[in-house]
C-alpha positions as CSV (number, residue, x, y, z in Angstrom):
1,X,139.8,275.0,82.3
2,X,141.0,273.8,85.9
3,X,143.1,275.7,87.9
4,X,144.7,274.5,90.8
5,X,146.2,276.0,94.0
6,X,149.2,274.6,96.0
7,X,148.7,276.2,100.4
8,X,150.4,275.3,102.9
9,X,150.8,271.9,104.3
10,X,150.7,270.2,101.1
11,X,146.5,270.7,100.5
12,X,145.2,271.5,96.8
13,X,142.1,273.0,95.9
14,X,141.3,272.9,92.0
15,X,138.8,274.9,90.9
16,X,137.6,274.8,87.1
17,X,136.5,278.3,85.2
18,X,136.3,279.8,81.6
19,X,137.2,282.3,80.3
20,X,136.0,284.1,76.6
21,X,139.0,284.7,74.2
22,X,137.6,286.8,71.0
23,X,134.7,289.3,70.9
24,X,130.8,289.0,69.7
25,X,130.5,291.1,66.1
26,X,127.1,292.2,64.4
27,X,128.1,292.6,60.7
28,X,126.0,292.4,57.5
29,X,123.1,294.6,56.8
30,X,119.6,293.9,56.1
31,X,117.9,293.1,52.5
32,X,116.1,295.8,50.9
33,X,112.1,295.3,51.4
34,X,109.4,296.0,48.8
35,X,106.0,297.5,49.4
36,X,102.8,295.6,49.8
37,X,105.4,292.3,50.2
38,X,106.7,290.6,53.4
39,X,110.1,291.0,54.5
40,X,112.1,288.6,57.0
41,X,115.7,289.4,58.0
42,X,117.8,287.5,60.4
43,X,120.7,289.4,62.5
44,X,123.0,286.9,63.8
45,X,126.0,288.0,65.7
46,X,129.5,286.2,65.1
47,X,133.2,286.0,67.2
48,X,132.7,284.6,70.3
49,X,129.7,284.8,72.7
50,X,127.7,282.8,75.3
51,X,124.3,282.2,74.7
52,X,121.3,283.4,74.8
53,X,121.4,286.7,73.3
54,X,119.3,289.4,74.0
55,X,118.1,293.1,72.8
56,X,119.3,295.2,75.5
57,X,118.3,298.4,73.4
58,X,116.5,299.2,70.0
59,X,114.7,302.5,69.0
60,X,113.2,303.7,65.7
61,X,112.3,300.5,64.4
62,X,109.4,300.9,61.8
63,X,105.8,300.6,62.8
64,X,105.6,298.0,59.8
65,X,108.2,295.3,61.6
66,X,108.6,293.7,64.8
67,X,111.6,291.8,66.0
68,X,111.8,288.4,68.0
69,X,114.5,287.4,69.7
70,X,115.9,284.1,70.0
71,X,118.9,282.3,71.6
72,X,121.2,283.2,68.9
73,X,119.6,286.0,66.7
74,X,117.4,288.7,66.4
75,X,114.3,288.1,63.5
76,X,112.9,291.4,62.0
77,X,109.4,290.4,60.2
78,X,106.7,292.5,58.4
79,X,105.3,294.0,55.3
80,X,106.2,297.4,54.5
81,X,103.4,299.8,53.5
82,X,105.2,302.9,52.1
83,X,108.5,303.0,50.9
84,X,111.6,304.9,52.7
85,X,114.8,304.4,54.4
86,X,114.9,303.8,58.6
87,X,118.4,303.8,60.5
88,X,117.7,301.3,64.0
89,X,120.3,301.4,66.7
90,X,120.4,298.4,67.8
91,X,122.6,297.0,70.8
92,X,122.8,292.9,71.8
93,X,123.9,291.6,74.9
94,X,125.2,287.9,75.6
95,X,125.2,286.1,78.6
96,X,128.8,286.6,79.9
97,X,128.0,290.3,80.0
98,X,129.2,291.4,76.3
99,X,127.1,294.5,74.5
100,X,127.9,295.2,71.2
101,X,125.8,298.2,69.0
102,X,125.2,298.9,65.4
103,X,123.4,300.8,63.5
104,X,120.9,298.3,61.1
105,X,119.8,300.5,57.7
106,X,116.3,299.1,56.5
107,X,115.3,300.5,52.9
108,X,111.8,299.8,51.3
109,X,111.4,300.0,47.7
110,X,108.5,301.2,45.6
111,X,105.5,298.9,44.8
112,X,106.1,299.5,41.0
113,X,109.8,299.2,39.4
114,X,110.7,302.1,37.0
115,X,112.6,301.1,33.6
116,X,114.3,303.1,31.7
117,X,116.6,302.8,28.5
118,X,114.0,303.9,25.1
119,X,116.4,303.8,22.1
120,X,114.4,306.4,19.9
121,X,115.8,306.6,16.7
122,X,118.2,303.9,14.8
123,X,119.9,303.5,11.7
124,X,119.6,300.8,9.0
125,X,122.5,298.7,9.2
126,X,123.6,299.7,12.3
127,X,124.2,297.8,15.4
128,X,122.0,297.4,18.0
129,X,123.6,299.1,21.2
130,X,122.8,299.4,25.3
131,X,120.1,297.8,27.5
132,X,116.7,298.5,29.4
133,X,117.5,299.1,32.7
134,X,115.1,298.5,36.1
135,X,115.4,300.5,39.2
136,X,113.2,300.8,42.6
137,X,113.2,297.4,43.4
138,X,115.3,294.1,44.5
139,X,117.6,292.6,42.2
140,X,117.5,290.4,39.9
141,X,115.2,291.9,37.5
142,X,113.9,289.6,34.6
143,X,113.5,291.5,31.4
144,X,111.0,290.5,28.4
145,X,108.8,292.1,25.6
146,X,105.7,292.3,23.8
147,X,104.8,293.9,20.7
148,X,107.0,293.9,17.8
149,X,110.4,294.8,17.8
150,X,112.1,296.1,15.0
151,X,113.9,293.4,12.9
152,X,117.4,292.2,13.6
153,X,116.9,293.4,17.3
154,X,116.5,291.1,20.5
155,X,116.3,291.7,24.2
156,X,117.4,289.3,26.7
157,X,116.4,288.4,29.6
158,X,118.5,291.1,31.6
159,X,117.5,293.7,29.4
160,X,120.5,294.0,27.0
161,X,119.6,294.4,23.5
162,X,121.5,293.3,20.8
163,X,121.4,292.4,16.9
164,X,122.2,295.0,13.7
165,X,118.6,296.6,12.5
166,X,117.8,296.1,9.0
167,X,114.5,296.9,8.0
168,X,113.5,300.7,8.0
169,X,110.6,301.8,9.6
170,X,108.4,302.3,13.7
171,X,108.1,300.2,15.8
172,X,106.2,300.7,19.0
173,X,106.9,297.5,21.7
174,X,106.6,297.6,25.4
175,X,109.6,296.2,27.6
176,X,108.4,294.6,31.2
177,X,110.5,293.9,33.9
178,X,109.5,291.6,37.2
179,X,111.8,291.8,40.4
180,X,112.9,288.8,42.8
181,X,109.4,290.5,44.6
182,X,107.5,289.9,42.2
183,X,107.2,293.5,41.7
184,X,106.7,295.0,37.9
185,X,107.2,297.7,35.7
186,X,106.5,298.5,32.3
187,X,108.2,301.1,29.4
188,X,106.7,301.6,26.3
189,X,109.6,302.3,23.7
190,X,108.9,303.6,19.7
191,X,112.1,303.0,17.5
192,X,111.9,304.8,14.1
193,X,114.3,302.7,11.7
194,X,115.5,305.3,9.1
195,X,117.4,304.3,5.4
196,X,121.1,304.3,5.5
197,X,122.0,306.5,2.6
198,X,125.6,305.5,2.5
């Protein structure tokens, strides 16, 4: 904005300058990573800075991903090899002289995603209760099944199971699950249907 300045004698100078009114912030953390599949992440600082950026300091980053700085964020790229957390302090610097640090968490998941959830034994009659459940990986998991399942029961597609059994009986079915990776994981589950006596 222009300033101006009244001296003696009636002469002016204006001069024009700017000023920064608000801060730079680095929020959000990154996306979990999954073994054996690339990973990109963008860190992108908000409030009120002057571009271009930069990385004025960053230690402990994984030998598995690199970072490329550009004008207005920081780009973390690889493909993780073994799973594991890594804390990466991180500071950015602008070009009007503002640094601004954080600590960046990146967590690898496991290759293979474990389920869990067998329902054992059931009763004829009864209702069909609870839901398969996938862990070790990166949401959303897609649920589905082969085999047969005992009759009256169904498994959707995010793994809750519902329906009343009503034929007595075992029945042996696996339950597979697939993560927004593309990772999988598999749980064989035997339900033994006995008689309602009542």
């Amino acid at each position: 904005f222009p300033v101006t300045i009244y001296e003696a004698h009636n002469e002016t100078t204006t001069i024009t300058d700017s000023f920064l009114v608000g801060t730079m912030l680095l929020t959000g953390e990154p996306t979990n990573a999954q073994v054996g599949h690339a990973f990109t992440w963008t860190l992108t600082p908000t409030g009120v800075f002057v571009e271009p950026i930069s990385v004025s300091a960053i230690s402990g980053l994984p030998s598995w991903l690199t970072d490329a700085v550009s004008s207005s964020s920081v780009e973390f790229t690889g493909t993780p090899t073994a799973s594991g957390s890594t804390s990466v302090p991180i500071t950015v610097k602008d070009s009007a002289g503002q640094s601004v640090s954080t600590t960046l968490t990146f967590t690898v998941n496991p290759a293979n995603l474990v389920i869990t959830g067998a329902y054992g034994a059931a009763t004829q009659n009864a209702a069909v209760t609870g839901a398969y459940v996938a862990t070790d990986g990166t949401p959303p998991y897609t649920f589905s099944t082969a085999g047969t399942l005992p009759t009256g029961m169904s498994v959707d597609a995010s793994g809750n199971r519902s329906g009343t059994f009503t034929a007595t009986g075992t029945y042996t079915f696996t339950v597979d699950a697939i993560d927004s990776y593309g990772s999988t994981g598999s749980l064989s589950d035997t339900i033994t249907e006995y008689r309602d006596w009542e």
